[in-house]
N, C-alpha and C positions, 0 to 999 in steps of 0.2 A: 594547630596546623591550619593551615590555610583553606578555607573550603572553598573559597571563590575558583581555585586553580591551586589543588596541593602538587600537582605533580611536579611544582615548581621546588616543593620544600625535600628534607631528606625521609621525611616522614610521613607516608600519607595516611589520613583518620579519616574514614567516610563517617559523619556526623548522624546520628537514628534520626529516620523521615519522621517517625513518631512522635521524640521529643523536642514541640514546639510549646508557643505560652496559650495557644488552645488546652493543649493534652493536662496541662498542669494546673493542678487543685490551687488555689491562690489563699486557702484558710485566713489567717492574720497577716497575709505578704504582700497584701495590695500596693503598699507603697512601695516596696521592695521591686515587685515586679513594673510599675510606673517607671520607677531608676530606671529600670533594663531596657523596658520597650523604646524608652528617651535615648538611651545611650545607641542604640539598635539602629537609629536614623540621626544619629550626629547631632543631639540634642544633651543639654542636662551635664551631669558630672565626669569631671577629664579620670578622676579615679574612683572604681567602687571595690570594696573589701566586702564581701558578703561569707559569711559562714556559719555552720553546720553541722552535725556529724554524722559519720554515714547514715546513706538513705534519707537523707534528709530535703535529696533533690537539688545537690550542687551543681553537679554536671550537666541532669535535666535542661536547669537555667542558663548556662552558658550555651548550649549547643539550641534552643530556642533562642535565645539573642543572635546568637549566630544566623540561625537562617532568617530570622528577622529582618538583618543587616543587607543579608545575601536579596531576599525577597522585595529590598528597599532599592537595591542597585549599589552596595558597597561593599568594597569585600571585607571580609574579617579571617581574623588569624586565633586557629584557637589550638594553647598547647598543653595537652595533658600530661602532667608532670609524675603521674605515676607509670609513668610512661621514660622515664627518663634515664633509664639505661640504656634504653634504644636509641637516643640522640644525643647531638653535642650540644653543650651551650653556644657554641658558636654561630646553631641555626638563630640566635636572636639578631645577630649581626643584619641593621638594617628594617627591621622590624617597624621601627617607630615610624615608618613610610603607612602602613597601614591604618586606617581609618578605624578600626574595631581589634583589640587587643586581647583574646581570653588566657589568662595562664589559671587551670587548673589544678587543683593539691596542690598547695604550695609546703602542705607539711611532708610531703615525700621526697623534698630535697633539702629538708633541714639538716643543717650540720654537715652540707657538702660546699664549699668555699667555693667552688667553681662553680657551680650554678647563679648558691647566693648571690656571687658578686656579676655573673652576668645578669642575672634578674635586676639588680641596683644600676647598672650600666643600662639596660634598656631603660629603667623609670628617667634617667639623667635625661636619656636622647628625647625622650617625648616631651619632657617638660622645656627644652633646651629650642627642640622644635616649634615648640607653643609659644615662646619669644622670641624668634628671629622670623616665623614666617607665618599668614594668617591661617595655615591649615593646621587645624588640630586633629586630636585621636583621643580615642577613648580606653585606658586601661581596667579592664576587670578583673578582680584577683579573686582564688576560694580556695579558702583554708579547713579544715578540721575543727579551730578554735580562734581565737583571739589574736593579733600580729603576736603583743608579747609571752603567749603560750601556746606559741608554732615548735618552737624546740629552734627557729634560726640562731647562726650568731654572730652574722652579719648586725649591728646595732644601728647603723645607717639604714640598712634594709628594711629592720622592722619599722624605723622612724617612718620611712617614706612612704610605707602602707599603715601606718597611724595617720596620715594627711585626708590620707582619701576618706570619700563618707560610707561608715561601717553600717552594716547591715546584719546582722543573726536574724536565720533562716528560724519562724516559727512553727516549731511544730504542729499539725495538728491534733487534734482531739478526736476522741471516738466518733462525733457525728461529722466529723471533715471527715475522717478516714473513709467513712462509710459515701461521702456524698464523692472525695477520688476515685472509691470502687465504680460507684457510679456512674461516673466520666468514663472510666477505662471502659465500661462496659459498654456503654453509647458508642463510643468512638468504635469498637468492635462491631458496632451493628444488635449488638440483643440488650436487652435489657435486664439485670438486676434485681430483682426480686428484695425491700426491706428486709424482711422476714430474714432472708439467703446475706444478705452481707452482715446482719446483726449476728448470725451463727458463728461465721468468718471469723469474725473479730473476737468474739469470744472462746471458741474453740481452735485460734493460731496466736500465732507471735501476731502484734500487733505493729514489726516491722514493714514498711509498706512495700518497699521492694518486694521482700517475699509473697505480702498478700497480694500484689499487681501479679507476680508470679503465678499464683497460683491461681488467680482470675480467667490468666491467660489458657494454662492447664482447662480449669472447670471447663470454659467455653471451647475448646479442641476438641474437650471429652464426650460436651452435649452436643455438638454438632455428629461426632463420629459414631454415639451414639442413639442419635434422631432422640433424644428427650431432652424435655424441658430444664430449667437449672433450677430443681428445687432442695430440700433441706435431705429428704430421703437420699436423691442422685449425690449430692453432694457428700451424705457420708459412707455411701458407697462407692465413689469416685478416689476418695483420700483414706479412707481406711478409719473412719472414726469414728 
């Protein structure tokens, strides 16, 4: 959707103030995130395929490029495709006018022919635009897996996001994990205790969604409770 001015589109997505490329752990993604920040100010690669699988901080990165874009003085259009019962394909009509392009989950319209083929109609218009006039735009895609194990079958389509330059989101590792806790809890204002996220991590799922979740949780909990966030409050806060 367009965040510059969505009330233009059929769909409006208010974009999380939170998730910018401050808020987000960068582990093995430096280059990755370099593409974005490029792309973000009209610099770098006309197409990036970047992917992931859940939690892996897909959307994170398009909705920080976005406000990147926005914070630059450009608008960008970002449309989240698991989102795609709610709108037509026909909102891309015209699209390739904007300067920043995000389509999100690309794998939650596979094997729907009317998207596919508008999503492959918009890639024509941008590249089409990029030869007849000297304004270009930047397209972002993000998938679940690889173009050719998205499940598309569109074969055109997949081709045209094999062009662009691919990127898989690196996971992190236990000591990223714990230095994103880290972050989220800075940006929150308190601070994280080693000792307190090493528990975390071994006493939860090690999906980061959940444990940014539950970060959020602890520090509501230690506030509402006037104590500290240590290893005791904490398995008495969760039940462990």
């Amino acid at each position: 959707m367009e965040q510059h001015n969505p009330s233009q589109l059929s769909l409006s997505v208010q974009l999380p103030d939170d998730e910018t490329f401050a808020s987000f752990y960068p582990g093995d993604n430096s280059q990755l995130l370099t593409a974005l920040k490029n792309a973000a100010i009209g610099q770098g690669d006309d197409v990036i395929y970047l992917w992931g699988t859940e939690g892996s901080g897909r959307s994170h990165l398009l909705h920080a490029t976005c406000a990147e874009a926005n914070d630059s003085g450009q608008a960008a259009a970002y449309v989240p495709l698991d989102l795609h019962h709610m709108m037509n394909p026909a909102m891309l009509d015209g699209m390739e006018n904007m300067p920043l392009i995000c389509i999100d989950s690309l794998e939650a319209i596979a094997g729907n022919a009317q998207w596919e083929q508008a999503l492959f109609n918009l890639y024509n218009r941008c590249l089409e635009k990029k030869a007849h006039t000297e304004l270009t735009n930047c397209l972002i895609f993000t998938g679940n897996n690889s173009p050719k194990n998205l499940g598309i079958s569109l074969q055109d389509l997949i081709s045209r996001l094999e062009w662009g330059t691919g990127y898989r989101i690196n996971h992190l590792d236990d000591e990223a994990k714990l230095g994103a806790l880290q972050l989220r809890a800075q940006l929150r204002g308190f601070k994280l205790p080693v000792e307190v996220g090493r528990f975390l991590l071994n006493r939860l799922s090690r999906e980061m969604a959940m444990l940014l979740k539950t970060l959020d949780h602890l520090d509501s909990a230690s506030i509402a409770a006037q104590r500290k966030l240590t290893i005791p409050f904490v398995k008495e806060t969760l039940h462990l």
